[in-house]
N, C-alpha and C positions, 0 to 999 in steps of 0.2 A: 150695548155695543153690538153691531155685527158682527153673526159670524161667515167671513168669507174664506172659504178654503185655499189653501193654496196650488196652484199651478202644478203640471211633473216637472215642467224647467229649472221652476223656481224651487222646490224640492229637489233636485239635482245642484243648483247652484249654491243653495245652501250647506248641502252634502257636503262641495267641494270645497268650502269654506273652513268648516269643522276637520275636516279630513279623514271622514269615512265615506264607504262605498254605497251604504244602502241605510236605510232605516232601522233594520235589524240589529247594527251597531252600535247607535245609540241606547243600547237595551243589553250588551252584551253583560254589566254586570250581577243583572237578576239572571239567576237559576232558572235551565230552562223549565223544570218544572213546577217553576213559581209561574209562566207566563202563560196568558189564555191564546191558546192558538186555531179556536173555532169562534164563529160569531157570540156573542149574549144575548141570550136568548132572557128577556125578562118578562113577566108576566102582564095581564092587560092591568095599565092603573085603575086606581079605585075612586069611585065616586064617595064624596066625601062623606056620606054618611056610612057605606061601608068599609071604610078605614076606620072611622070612630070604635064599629063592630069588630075589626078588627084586632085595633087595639086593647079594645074591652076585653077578648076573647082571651091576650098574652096576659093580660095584667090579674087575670082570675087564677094563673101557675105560680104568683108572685105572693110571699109573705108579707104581706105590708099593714102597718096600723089603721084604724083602728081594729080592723078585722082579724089580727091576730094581734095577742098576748108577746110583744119583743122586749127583750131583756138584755141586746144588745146595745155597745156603746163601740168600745176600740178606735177610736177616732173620727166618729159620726157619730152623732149625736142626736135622739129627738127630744127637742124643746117647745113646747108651746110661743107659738111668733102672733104677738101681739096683729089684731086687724090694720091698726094704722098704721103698721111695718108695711104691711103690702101692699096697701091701699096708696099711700105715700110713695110708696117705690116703683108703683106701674106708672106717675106721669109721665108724661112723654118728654117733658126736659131733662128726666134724667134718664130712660130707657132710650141711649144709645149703643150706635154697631161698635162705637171704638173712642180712644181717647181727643179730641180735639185736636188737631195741627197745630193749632194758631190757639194755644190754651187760652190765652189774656183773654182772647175773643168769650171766651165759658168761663165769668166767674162765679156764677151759680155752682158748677161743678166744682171748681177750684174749693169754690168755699166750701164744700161738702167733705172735701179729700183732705181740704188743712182742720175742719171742724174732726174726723174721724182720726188725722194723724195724733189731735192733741186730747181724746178721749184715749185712745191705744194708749198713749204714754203715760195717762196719768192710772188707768188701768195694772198696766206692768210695770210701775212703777221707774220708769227711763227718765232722760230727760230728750229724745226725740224719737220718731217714730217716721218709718216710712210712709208711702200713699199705697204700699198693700204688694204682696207678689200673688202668686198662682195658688200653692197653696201651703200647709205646715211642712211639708217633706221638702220645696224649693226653698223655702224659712231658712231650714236648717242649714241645708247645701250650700246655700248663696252663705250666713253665717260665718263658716267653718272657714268659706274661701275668704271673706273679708280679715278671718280673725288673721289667716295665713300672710295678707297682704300687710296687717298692720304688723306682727311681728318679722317677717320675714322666715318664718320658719314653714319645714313641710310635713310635719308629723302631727295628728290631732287623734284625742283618745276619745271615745266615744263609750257612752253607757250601754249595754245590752240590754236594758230595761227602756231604751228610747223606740219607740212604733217600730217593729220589723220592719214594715213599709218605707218605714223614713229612711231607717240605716241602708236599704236598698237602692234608695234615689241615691243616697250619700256618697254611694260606691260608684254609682255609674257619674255622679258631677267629679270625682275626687280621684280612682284610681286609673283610669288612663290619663290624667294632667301627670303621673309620676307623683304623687300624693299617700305618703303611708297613713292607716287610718288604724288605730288601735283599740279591740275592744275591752272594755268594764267588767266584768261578772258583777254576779249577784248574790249576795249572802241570803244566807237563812229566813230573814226577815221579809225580803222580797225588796231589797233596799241596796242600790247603787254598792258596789264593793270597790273602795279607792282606795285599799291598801298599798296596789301593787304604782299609784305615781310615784313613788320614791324612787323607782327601779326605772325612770321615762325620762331618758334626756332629750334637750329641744323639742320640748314640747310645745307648738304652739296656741293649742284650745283644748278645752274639757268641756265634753255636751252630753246634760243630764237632765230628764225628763221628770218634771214632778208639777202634779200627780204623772207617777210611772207609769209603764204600759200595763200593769199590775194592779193600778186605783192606788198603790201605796205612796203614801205623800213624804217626800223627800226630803232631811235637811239640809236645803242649798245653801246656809250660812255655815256651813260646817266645811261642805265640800268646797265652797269657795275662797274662804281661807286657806284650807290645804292646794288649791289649784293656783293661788297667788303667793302662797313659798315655792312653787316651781315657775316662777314668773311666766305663767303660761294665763292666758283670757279665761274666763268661764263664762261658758256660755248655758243658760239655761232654753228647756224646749220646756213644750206643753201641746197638749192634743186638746184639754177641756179649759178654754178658755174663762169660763163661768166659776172656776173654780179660785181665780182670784179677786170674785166679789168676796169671798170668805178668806183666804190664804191671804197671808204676810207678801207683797209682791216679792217677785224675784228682782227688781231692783234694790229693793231696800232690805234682801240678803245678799248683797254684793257682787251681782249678777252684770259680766259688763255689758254682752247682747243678751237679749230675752228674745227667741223667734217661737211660733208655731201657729195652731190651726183657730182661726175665728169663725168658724161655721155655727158653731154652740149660739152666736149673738144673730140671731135673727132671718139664719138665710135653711132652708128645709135640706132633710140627708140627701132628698133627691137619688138616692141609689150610688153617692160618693161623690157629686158634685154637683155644679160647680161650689168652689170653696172658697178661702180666703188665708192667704198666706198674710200673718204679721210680724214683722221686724221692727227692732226698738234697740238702740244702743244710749250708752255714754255720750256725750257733747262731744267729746276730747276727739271720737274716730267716724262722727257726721261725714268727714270726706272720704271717706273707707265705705257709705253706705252703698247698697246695689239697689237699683231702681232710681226714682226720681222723691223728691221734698217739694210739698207746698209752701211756700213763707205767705207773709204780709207785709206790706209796704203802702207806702203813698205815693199817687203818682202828680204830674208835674202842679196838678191844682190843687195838691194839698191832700186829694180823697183816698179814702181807703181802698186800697185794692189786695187781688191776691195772685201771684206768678209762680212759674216752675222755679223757686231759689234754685235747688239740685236737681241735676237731672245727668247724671255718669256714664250714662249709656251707650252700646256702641251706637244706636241711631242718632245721638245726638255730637257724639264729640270723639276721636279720632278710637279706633278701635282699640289698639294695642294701649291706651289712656281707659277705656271705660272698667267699671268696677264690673260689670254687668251684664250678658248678652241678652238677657229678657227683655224682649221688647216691649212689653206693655205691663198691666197693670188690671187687678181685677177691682177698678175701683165701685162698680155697681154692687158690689158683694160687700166693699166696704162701707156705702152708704146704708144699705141695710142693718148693719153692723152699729154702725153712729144711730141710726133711726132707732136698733132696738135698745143700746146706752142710754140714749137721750129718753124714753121711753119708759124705764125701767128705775133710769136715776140711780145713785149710789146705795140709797135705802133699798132700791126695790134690787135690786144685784143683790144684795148682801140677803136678805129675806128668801131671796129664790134660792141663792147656793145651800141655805144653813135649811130650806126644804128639801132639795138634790141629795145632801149627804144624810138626814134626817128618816128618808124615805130608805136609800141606802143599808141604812145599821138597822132599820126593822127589816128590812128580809134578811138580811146577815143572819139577827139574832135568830128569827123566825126557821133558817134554815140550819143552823147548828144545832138547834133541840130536838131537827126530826133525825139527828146522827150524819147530817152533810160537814166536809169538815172543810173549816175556814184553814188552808194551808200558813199564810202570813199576820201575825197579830199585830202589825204594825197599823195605824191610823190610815183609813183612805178618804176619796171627797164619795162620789159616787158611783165609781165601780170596783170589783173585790172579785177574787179568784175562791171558786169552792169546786170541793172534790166528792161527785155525789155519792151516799154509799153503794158499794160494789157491791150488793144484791140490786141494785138497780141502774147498771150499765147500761140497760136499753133504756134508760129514759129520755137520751136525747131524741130518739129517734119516736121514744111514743109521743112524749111531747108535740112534738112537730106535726104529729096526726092530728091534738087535740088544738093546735092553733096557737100553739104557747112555742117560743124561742128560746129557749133558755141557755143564753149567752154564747159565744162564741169557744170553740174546740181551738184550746192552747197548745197541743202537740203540732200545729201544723206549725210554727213557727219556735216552740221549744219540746220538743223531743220529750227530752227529759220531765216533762208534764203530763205525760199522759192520760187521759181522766180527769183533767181539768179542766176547769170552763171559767171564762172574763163574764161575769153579769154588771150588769149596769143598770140603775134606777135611776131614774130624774121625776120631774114634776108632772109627769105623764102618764104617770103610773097611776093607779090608784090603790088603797087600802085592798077591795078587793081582787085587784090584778096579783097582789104580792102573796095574799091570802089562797087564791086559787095556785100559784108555786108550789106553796110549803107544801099545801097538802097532799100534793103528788108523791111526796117523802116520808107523808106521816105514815109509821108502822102502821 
């Protein structure tokens, strides 16, 4: 499209439409010292091979694998993604700007979104599953508001052990709607503390992370019974997707939504995205879901097709009616996702997790014998809080010289941790990446 500018008249006339005086007004409420009041001044662009340069230049200040030793996880994840994931994923039928208008037109996509809705579900054990949000933190959000819609109630307690990050989104979707959100503590174990529902009237959800933000892996059939004597929903989360090729789903511990993060199935940490947001309910509250559902049908000659069944959204159906204001859908994230199921198959999930956690409990052990002390004895999948010994406080920091990460600093978001570090191992690791750890410990 053209750009033609506009006229003073017609910038005048416009002015007097609005009903301010000058330009300036439409800007009155950014801070004047938020606004630029001198030209921009921006540098000469770069010819394309010295941007490459460029770029080469920032990415040598960046700790990234394989070149360094990372031991992070916390809700990114690195996993080994199969070649035909991404080989697959670059055609160009499926690498589009946005989701189709006129979807019936794209049943190659469709069928990709209903083929990945109906792997989700049998995955987290539901009985349906959305076509994907933004990512586990919008999961949970959108969740919490649905659980709120089907009970009618405005209070939902929430675990302290679910992603820092998440409970953040939580607040900014939930407490300006006039939404009270109550938190969880954590016992000793490093395990959800739901003594205090007895003491929660109108409650309408309970959302609990397992594996926790902790690595410690949760009894959700325990807390979900107790959450369904306060006829309140339970809603389970999850950051490491991968972890219920091995774990009992949270369906079939009595979980009525199951939302969070499917980055772990096939798509890179990329520096925190993009992600994949998955949602999965009960049959009973499909019309309480937010986003859109792929179904199947036949159409008038008999043949198989695939349409938008649900679609709740305000772009689609009167605002003050939608479940939903997200406009779209990261369904490219979730094709990858299906590509790396499809890919890996139930055997090969179950093989990789029961590697994830196996890789795991040898540097556990590996690190408890040089005197690091595992704070939580509770069971995890693949990552675990340890506390290095205190003759060797600068480790995180020598560490870090020698090219090694070793795990994420837990005081920034629990205080009361100080000295403790989330490590994470998966299948990426190898014998001697865990080996070179320990020995940074050994007397």
């Amino acid at each position: 499209m053209r750009y033609l500018p506009h006229t003073g008249d017609e910038i005048s006339r416009m002015l007097q439409v609005v009903g301010v005086d000058d330009l300036d007004d439409l800007f009155s409420t950014i801070p004047e010292d938020c606004r630029l009041n001198d030209d921009l001044h921006l540098p000469e662009a770069f010819t394309e091979w010295e941007l490459n340069d460029h770029m080469d230049a920032i990415s040598r200040d960046v700790a990234v694998a394989p070149d360094y030793r990372i031991f992070l996880g916390a809700g990114s994840y690195e996993h080994f993604i199969p070649a035909s994931v991404s080989h697959l994923l670059a055609r160009s039928e499926f690498v589009t700007s946005y989701t189709p208008y006129q979807p019936e037109m794209s049943q190659g996509t469709l069928q990709a979104i209903y083929e990945y809705q109906t792997l989700a579900a049998r995955l987290l054990g539901m009985d349906i599953a959305t076509a994907s949000h933004y990512d586990g933190a919008t999961s949970l959000a959108e969740s919490l508001l649905m659980a709120m819609r089907i009970t009618r109630k405005k209070r939902v307690a929430v675990s302290r052990l679910i992603h820092p990050l998440y409970r953040q989104v939580v607040k900014t979707y939930l407490e300006p709607a006039g939404y009270e959100i109550l938190e969880l503590g954590y016992s000793q174990n490093g395990m959800t503390d739901i003594t205090g529902l007895d003491d929660i009237d109108e409650l309408a959800a309970v959302a609990v992370q397992s594996p926790n933000f902790f690595g410690c892996i949760e009894n959700l059939q325990d807390i979900g019974e107790k959450v369904h004597d306060r006829n309140a929903l339970f809603i389970a989360s999850f950051t490491e997707a991968l972890a219920y090729g091995l774990l009992k789903s949270p369906g079939e511990q009595g979980a009525d939504i199951v939302c969070g993060e499917g980055q772990s199935l096939g798509i890179p940490c990329s520096f925190g995205g993009p992600a994949l947001g998955m949602l999965a309910s009960k049959k009973e509250f499909m019309r309480s879901l937010p986003g859109r559902l792929v179904g199947k049908t036949r159409d008038a000659d008999g043949d198989r097709g695939f349409v938008l069944t649900l679609s709740t959204r305000e772009q689609h159906i009167r605002r003050e009616k939608a479940t939903s204001n997200i406009c779209t859908n990261n369904s490219l994230c979730a094709l990858a996702a299906v590509m790396y199921m499809g890919s890996l198959g139930g055997t090969g999930l179950r093989e990789l997790a029961c590697l994830n956690r196996d890789k795991a409990e040898y540097l556990k052990k590996g690190l408890k014998e040089t005197g690091c002390k595992i704070p939580f004895d509770t069971p995890t999948f693949n990552e675990f809080v340890v506390r290095f010994p205190t003759e060797c406080e600068d480790s995180y920091s020598r560490l870090l010289q020698r090219k090694t990460v070793p795990g994420l600093p837990l005081d920034t978001y629990y205080p009361e941790l100080s000295g403790h570090y989330l490590l994470c191992v998966t299948e990426t690791k190898s014998v001697d990446d865990m080996n070179a750890l320990i020995r940074e410990f050994q007397p």
